[in-house]
PLY file of the C-alpha trace (Angstrom):
ply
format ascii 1.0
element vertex 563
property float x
property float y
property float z
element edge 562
property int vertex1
property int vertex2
end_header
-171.74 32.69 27.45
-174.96 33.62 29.17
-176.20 37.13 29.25
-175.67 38.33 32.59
-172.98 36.06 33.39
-169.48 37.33 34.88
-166.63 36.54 32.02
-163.80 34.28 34.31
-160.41 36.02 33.52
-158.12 33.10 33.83
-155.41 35.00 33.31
-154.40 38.05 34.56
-154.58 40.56 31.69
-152.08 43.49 33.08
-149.07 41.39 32.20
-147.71 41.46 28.61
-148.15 38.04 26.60
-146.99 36.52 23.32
-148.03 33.56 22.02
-147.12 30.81 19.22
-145.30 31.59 15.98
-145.53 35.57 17.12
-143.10 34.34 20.40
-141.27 31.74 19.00
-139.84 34.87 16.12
-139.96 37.32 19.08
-137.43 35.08 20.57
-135.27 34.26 17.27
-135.23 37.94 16.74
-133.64 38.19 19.96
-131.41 36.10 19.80
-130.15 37.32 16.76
-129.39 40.41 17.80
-127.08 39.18 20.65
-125.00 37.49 17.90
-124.70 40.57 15.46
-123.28 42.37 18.95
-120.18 40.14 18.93
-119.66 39.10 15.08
-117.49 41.59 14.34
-115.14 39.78 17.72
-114.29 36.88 15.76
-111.16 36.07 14.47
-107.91 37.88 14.59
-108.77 40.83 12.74
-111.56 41.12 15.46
-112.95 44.52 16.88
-112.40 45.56 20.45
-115.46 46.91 21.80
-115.37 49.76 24.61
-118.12 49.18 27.39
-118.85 51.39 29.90
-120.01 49.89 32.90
-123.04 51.58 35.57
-119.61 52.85 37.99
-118.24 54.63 35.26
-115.50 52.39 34.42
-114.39 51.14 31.00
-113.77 48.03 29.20
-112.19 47.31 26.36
-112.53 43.83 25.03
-113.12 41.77 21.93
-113.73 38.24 24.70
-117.77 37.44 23.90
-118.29 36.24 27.41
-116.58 39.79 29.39
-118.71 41.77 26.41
-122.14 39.96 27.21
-121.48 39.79 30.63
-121.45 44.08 31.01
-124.49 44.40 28.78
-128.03 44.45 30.37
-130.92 43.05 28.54
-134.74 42.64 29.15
-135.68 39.92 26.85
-135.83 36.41 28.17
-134.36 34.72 25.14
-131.44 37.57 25.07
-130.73 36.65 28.79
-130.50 32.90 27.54
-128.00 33.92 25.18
-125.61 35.47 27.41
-126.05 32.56 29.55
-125.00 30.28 26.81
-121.19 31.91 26.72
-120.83 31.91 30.27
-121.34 28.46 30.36
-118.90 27.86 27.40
-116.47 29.78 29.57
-116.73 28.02 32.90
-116.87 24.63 30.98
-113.47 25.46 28.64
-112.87 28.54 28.53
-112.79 29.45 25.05
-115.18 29.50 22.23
-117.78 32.04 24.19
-118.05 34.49 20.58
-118.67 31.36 18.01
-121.13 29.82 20.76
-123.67 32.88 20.31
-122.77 33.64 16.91
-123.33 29.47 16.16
-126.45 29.14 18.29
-127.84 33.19 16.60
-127.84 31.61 13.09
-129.17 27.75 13.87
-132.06 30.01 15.07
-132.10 32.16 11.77
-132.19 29.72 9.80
-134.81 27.96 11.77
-136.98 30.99 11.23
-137.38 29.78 7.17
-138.61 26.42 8.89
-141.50 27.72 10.70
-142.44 30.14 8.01
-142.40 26.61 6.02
-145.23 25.55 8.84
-142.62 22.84 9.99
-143.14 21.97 13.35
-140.49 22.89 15.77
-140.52 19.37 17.67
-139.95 18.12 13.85
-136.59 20.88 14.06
-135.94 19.50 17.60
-135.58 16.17 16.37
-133.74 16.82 12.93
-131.52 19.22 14.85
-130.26 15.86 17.22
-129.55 13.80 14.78
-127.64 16.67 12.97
-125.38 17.48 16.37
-125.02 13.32 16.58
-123.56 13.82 13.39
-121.23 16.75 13.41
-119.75 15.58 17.05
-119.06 12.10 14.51
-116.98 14.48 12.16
-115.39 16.39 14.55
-113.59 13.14 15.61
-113.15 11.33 12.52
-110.91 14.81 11.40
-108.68 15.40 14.88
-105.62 14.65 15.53
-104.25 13.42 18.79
-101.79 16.02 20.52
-98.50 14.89 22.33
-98.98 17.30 25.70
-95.60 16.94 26.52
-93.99 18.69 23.52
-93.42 22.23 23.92
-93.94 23.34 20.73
-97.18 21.34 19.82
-98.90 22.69 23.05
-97.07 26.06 22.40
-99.12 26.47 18.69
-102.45 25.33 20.35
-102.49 27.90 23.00
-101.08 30.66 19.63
-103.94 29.69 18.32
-106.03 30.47 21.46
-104.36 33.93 21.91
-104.44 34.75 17.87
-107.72 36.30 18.45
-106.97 38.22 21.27
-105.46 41.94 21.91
-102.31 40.08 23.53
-101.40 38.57 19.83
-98.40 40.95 19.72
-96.88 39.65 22.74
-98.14 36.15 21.80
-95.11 33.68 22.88
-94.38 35.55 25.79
-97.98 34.66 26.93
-98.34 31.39 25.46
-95.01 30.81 27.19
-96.62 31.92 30.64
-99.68 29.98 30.13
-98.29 26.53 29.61
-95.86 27.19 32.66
-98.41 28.07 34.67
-100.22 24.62 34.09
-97.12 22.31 33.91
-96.95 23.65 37.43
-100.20 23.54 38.80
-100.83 19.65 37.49
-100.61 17.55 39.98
-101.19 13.44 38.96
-102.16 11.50 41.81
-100.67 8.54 41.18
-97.02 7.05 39.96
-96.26 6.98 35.91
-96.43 4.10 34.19
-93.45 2.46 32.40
-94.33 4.78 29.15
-93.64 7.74 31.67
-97.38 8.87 30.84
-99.35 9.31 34.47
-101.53 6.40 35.28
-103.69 8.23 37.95
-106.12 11.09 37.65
-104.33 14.30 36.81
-105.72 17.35 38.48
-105.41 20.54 36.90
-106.33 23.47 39.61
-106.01 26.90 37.80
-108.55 29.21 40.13
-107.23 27.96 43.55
-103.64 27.79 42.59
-102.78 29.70 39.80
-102.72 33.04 40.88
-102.76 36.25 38.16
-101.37 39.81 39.96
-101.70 42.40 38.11
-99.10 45.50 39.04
-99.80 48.32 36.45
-96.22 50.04 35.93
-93.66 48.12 33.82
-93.25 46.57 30.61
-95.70 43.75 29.26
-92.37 41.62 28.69
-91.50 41.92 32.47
-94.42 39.36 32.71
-93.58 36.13 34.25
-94.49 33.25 36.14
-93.00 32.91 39.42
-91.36 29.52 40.60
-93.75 30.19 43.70
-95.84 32.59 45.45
-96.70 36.52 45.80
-98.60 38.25 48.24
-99.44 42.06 48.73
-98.34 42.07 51.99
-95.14 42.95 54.02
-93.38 42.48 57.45
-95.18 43.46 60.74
-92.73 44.81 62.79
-89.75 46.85 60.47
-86.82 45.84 62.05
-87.95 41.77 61.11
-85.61 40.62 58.48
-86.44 41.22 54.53
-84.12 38.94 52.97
-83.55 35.34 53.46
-82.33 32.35 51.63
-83.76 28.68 52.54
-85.73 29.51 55.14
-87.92 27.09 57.28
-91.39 28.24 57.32
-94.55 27.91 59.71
-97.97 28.46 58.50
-100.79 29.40 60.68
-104.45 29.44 61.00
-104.87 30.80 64.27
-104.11 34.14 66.00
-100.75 35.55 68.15
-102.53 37.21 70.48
-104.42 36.10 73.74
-107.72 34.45 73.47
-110.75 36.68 73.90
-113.92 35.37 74.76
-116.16 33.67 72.24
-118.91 36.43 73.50
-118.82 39.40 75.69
-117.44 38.93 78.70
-117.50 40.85 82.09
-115.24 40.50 85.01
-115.51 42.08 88.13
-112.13 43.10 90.00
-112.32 44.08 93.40
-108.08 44.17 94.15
-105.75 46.35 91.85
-103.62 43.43 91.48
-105.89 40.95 90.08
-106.20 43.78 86.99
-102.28 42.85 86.94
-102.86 39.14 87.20
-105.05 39.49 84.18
-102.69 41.43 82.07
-99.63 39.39 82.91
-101.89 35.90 81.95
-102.44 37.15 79.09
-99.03 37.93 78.54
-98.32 34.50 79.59
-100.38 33.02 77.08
-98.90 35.01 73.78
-95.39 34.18 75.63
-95.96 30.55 75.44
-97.93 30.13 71.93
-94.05 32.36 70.92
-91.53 29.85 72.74
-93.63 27.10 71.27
-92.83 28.32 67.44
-89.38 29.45 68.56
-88.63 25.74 69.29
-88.44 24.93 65.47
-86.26 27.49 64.85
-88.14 28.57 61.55
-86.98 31.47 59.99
-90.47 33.07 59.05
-94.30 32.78 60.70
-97.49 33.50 57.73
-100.63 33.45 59.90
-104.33 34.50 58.41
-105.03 35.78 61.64
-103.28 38.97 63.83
-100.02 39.12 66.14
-100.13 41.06 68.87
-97.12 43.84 69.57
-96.04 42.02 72.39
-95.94 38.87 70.23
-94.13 40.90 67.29
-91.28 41.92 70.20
-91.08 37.87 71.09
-90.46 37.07 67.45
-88.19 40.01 66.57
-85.55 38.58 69.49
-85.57 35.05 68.41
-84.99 36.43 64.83
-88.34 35.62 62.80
-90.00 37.59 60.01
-93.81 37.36 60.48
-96.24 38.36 58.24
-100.21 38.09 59.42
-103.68 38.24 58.26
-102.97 36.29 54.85
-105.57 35.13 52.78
-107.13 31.56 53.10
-106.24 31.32 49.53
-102.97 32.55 49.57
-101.77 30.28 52.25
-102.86 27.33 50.82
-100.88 28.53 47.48
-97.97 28.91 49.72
-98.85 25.46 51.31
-98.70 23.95 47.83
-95.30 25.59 46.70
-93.26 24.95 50.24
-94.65 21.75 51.25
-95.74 22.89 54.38
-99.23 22.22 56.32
-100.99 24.75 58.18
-101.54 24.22 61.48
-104.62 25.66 63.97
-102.94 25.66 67.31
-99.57 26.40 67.91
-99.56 23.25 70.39
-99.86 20.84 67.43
-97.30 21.65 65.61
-94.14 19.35 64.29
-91.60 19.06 62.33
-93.00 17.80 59.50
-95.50 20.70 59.44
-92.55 22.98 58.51
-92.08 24.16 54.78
-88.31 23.74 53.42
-89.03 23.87 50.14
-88.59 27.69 49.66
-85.29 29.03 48.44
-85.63 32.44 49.06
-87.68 34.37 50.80
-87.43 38.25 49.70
-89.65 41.77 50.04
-89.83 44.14 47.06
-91.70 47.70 46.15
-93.54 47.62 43.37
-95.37 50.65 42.45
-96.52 52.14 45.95
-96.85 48.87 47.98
-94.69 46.09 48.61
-95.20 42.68 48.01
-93.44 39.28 49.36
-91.74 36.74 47.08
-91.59 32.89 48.19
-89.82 32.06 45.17
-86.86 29.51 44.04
-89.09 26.45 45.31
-87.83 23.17 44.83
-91.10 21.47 43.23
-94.19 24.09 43.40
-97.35 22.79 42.53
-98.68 26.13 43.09
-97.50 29.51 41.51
-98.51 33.77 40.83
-98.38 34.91 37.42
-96.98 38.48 37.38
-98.67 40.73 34.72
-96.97 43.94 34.35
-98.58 46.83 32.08
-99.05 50.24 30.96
-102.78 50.24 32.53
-105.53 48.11 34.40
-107.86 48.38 31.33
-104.76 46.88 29.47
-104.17 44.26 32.27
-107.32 43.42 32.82
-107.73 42.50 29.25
-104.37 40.67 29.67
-105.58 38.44 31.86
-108.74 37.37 30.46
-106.67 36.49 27.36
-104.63 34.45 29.60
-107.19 32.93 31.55
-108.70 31.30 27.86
-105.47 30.53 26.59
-104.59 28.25 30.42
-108.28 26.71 29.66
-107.22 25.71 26.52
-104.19 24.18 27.78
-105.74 22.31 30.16
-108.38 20.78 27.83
-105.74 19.38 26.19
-104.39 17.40 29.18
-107.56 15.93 29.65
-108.74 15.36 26.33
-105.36 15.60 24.27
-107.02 15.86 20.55
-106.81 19.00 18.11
-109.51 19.77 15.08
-108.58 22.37 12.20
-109.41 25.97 13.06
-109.97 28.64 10.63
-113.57 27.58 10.20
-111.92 24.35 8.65
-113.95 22.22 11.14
-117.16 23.66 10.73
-117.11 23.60 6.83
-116.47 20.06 6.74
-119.28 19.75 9.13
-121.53 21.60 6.70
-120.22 19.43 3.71
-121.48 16.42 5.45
-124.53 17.52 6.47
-125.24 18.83 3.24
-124.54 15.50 1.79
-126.34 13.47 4.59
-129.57 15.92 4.10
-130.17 14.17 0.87
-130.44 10.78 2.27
-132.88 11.83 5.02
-136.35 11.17 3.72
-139.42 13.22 4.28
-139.42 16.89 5.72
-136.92 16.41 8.66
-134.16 17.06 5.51
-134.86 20.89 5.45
-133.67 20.94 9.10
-130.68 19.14 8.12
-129.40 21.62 5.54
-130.51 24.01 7.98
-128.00 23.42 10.78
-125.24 22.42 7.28
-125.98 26.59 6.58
-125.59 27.63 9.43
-122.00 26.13 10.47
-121.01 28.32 7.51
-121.22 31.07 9.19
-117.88 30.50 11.56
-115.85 31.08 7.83
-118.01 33.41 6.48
-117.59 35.93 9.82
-114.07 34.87 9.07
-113.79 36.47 5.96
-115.89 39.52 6.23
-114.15 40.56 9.66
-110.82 40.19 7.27
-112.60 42.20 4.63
-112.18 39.89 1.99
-115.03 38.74 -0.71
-117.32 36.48 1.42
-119.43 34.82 -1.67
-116.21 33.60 -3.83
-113.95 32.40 -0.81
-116.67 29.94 0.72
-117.07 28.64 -2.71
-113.80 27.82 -3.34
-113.77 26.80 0.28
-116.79 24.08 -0.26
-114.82 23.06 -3.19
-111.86 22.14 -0.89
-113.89 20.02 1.29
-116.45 18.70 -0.91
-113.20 16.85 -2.49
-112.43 15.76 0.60
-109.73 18.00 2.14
-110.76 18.33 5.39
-107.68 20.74 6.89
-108.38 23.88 4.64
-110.02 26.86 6.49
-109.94 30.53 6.06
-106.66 32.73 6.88
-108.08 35.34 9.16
-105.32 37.96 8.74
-105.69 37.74 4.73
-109.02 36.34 4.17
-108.14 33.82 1.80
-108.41 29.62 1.46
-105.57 27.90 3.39
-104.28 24.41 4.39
-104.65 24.71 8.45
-102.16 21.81 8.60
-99.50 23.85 7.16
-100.56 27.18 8.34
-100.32 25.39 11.75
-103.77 26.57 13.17
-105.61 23.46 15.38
-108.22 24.22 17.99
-108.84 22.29 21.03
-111.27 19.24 19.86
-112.99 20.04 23.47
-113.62 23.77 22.70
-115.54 22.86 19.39
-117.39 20.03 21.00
-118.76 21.87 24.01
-119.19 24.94 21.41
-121.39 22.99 19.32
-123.09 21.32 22.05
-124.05 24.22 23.72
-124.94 26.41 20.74
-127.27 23.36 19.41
-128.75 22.94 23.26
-129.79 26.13 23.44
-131.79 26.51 19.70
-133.61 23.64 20.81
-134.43 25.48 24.02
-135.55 28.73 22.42
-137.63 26.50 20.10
-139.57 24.79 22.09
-141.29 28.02 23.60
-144.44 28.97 22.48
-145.69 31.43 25.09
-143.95 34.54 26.84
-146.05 35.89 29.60
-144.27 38.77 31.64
-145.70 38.07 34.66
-143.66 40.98 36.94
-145.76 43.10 38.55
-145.82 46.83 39.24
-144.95 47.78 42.44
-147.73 49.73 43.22
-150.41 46.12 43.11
-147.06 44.38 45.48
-149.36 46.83 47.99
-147.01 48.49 50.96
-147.56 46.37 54.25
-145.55 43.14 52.79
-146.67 41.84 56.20
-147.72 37.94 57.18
-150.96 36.63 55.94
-154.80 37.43 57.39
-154.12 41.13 57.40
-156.45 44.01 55.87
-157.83 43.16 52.64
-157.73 39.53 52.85
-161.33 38.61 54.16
-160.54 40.35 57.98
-162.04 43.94 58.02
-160.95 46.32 60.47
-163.89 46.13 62.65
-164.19 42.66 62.88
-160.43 42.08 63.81
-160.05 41.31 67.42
-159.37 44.00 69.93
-156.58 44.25 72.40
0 1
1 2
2 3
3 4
4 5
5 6
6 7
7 8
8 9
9 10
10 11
11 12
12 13
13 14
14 15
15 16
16 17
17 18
18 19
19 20
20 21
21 22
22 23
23 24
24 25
25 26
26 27
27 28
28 29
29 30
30 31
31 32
32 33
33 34
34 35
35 36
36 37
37 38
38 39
39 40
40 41
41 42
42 43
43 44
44 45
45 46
46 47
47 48
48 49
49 50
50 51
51 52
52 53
53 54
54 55
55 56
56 57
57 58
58 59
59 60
60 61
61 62
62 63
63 64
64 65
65 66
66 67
67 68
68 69
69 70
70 71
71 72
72 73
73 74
74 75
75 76
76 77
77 78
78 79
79 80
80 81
81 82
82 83
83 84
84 85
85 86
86 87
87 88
88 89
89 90
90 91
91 92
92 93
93 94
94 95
95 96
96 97
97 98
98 99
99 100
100 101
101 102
102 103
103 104
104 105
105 106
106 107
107 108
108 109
109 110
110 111
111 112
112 113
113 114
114 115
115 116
116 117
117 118
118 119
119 120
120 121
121 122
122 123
123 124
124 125
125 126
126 127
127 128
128 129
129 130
130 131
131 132
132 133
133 134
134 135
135 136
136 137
137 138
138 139
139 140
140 141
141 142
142 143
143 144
144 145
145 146
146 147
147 148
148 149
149 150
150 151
151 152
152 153
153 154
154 155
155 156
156 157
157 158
158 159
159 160
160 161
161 162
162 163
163 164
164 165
165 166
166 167
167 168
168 169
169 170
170 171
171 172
172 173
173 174
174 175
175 176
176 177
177 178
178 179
179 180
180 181
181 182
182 183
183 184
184 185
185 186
186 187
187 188
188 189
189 190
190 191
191 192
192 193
193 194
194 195
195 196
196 197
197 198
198 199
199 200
200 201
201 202
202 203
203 204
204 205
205 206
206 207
207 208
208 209
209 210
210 211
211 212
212 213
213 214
214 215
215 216
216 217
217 218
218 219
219 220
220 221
221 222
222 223
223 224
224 225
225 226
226 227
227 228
228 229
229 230
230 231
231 232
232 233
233 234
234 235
235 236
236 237
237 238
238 239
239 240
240 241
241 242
242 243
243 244
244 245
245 246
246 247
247 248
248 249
249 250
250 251
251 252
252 253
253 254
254 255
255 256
256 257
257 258
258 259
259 260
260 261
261 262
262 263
263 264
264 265
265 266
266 267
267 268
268 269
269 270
270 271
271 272
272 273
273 274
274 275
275 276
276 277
277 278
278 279
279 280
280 281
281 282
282 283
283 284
284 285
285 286
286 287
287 288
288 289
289 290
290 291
291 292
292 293
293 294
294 295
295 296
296 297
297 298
298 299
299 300
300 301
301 302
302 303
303 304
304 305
305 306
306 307
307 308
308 309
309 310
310 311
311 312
312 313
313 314
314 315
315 316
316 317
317 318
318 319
319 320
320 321
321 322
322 323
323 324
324 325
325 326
326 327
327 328
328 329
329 330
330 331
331 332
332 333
333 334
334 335
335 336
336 337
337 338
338 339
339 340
340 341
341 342
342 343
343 344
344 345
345 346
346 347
347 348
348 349
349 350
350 351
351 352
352 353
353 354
354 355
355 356
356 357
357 358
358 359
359 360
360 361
361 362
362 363
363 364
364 365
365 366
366 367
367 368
368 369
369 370
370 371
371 372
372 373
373 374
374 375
375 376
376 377
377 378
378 379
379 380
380 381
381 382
382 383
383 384
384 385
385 386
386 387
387 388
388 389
389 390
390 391
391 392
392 393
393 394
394 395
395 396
396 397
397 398
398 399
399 400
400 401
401 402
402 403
403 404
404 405
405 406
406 407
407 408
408 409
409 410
410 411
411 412
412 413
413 414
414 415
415 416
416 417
417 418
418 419
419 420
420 421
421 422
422 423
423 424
424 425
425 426
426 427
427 428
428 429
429 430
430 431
431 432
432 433
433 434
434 435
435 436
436 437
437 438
438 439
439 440
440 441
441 442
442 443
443 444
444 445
445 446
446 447
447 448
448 449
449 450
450 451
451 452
452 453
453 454
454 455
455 456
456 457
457 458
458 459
459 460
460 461
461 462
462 463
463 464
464 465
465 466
466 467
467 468
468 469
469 470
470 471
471 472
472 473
473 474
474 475
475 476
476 477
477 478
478 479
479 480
480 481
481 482
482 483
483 484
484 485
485 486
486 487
487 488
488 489
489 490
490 491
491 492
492 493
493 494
494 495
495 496
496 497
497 498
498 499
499 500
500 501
501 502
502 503
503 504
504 505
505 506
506 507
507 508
508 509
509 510
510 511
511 512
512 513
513 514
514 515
515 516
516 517
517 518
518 519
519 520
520 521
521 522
522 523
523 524
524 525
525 526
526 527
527 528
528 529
529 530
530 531
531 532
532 533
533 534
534 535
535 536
536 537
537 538
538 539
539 540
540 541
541 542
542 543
543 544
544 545
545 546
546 547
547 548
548 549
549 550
550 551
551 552
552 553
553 554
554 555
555 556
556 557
557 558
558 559
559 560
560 561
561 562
């Protein structure tokens, strides 16, 4: 450069920057950390960790994705982590702590590589070929799954809960949690002559699969309800509490006169126009009644309001009513009675009624009372009732339930089971260590890369069950290196076991998506070479935040136009 010459920033030089190998460990580093957080959650002898949250509250939780999802971090690649077992939860629902603990140590052991000056895009590329591989393995060792036997799907869904704080009620909620999706499957089309459904099965657990969680009670007063449950109760007390079969109407519109869309002024000069007003309006809830009072249903759900006067209409013609319901809710109730819900009272029919409801009854739980729709005939829609000591406790209830209905549903979709117990993963690393030595040139370092680090699943095993982590996993590689795919680790005693006899298989669908993911995002975190934290300080944001051309940008004061 020229004496005299202005040096050209390109950049801006306030924000902090890292750049090449210096980000790319700043990053592994990171990411690290996340996974020593939750290491100690895997397995059943895992830790519960107690979180308190910015309102004060507590959780208590050994679930990687409700742990992650309370801490705050400032690091990009951190915030990628957590990412990763949100993901793995929306997608299936289980797997979120051996995602990040997976994906932590593929980037470990990719820190070796780059100190070895291998490129990453070298790692990328091994690192494919090595998930083309394992997803190979993964099916070669499942087993297909009949879903309609109880007891098969009961010990996949055991398996599920084993590593959750609900283990000591485990069939009790492994019992709720298949009932709960038996119900809410719906198939679309007829069965085929093998009885297995032909058409696409849908398996709805957030719309109509409802948890309620009353704290008071036992845990084993738990159940699933052959219907609905709603918070709610009567409008008017006299209405009727208690009633068996009844024919139900379900509306989406309100039992009260119509107002006007905006405000509305009328002028009155007579008194008795202020009387023909009133009684209209009268007229109108009086009709929208006698219209519903010619089906002679037995009990009215509307999302909207009834009126008093409407309340006084239904109380003589002997119907319950119950208003301002959830959308949710009364499509649940929909579902379970075989009703439709109908916006204007005018368009109702028969076959809009819901008869599938065999008793309709109002109970106090705690200090509020909720309404039963239960004994249904065919419900494709139900509430699981939780029942606890505390919310902390039920709360943590039903996240364990929430993974352990994921897993079940998996299964209907993709009905095959790998070994669990680490079993999988070791016989993944087995046969990447074996394929690494047929790879030529330096893409084989990579390969026993990702082989080490699917040892860590058993390894976490055994040190979270306290046993000796060096002499198990050798025996362990022993087991599969002859070719016996099934054995794993116990995780209550921390010793070598035959999963097929210990009866531990994991959804093949969890491990997929787990290894997916965790692989995914390595390759992410590798391929970034720069970390520029470009957020500015609030004081160079400057106050005005007005619209553009204002002071400072060109226009002085004096030369803006006067008014």
């Amino acid at each position: 450069m020229q004496a005299g010459q202005t040096p050209v920033f390109v950049m801006n030089a306030a924000p902090e920057r890292q750049t090449g190998r210096k980000a790319q460990i700043a990053n592994i580093v990171a990411a690290k950390t996340v996974a020593d957080v939750i290491r100690s959650c895997l397995g059943p002898k895992a830790m519960l960790k107690m979180l308190l949250d910015p309102m004060g509250g507590i959780l208590l939780t050994n679930d990687g994705n409700a742990i992650l999802r309370e801490i705050e971090v400032a690091h990009p690649a951190a915030k990628n982590m957590i990412e990763l077992s949100r993901t793995q939860d929306e997608e299936v629902g289980d797997g979120t702590t051996s995602v990040i603990v997976i994906a932590g140590e593929l980037l470990a052991q990719s820190h070796t590589l780059l100190e070895r000056n291998i490129h990453p895009v070298v790692i990328i590329s091994a690192f494919n070929k090595a998930l083309q591989e394992s997803l190979d393995v993964i099916q070669q060792i499942s087993i297909p799954i009949d879903t309609s036997s109880d007891e098969e799907m009961l010990s996949l869904i055991k398996t599920s809960i084993g590593t959750k704080f609900v283990i000591r009620w485990s069939d009790l909620m492994c019992k709720l949690a298949l009932q709960a999706i038996r119900t809410v499957s719906v198939s679309e089309s007829g069965s085929s002559t093998s009885g297995i459904p032909t058409g696409i099965t849908t398996v709805d657990i957030k719309r109509y699969a409802r948890v309620e969680k009353i704290p008071g009670g036992a845990i084993e007063e738990s159940k699933v309800l052959d219907g609905v449950m709603l918070n709610k109760d009567v409008t008017h007390p006299n209405m009727r509490r208690r009633i068996a079969n009844p024919r139900i109407i379900l509306l989406d519109c309100p039992l009260e006169y119509k107002k006007g869309e905006s405000q509305t002024y009328i002028e009155i000069s007579k008194e008795s126009q202020w009387k023909d007003f009133q009684d209209e309006e009268e007229k109108q809830v009086r009709e929208m009644c006698e219209r519903i009072m010619e089906f002679k249903p037995d009990l009215i759900f509307t999302e909207k309001g009834i009126s008093d006067y409407a309340q006084s209409i239904l109380l003589q013609g002997n119907i319950t009513a119950i208003r301002r319901v959830r959308k949710s809710d009364n499509n649940r109730i929909a579902r379970a009675i075989g009703a439709t819900i109908v916006n204007r009272t005018e368009d109702l029919r028969e076959s809009d009624i819901g008869t599938k409801c065999g008793l309709f009854h109002i109970e106090k739980m705690g200090d509020e009372y909720f309404t039963f729709l239960t004994k249904c005939t065919t419900p494709k829609a139900c509430t699981i009732l939780l029942r606890g000591p505390s919310k902390d406790v039920l709360n943590e209830i039903d996240r364990n339930l929430a993974d352990a209905m994921s897993v079940a549903r998996n299964v209907v979709f993709n009905p095959f089971l790998a070994p669990g117990g680490g079993a999988t993963e070791m016989a993944i690393s087995v046969r990447l260590q074996q394929r690494a030595k047929t790879v030529q040139g330096i893409e084989s370092w990579p390969f026993k890369a990702v082989a080490d680090a699917m040892e860590v699943i058993p390894r976490t095993l055994v040190q979270n069950a306290g046993g000796n982590a060096i002499r198990v996993l050798t025996e362990l590689r022993a087991k599969h290196a002859s070719g016996e795919h099934s054995w794993g680790i116990n995780g209550d005693t921390g010793k070598v076991e035959d999963m097929k006899k210990y009866g531990l298989y994991e959804s093949a669908s969890v491990k997929i998506q787990t290894l997916k993911t965790a692989v995914e995002a390595a390759k992410v975190l590798l391929r970034v070479d720069d970390i520029v934290q470009a957020t500015r300080k609030e004081k160079d944001q400057g106050g005005g935040g007005g619209g553009g051309g204002g002071v400072g940008e060109g226009a002085m004061p004096e030369d803006m136009p006067q008014d």
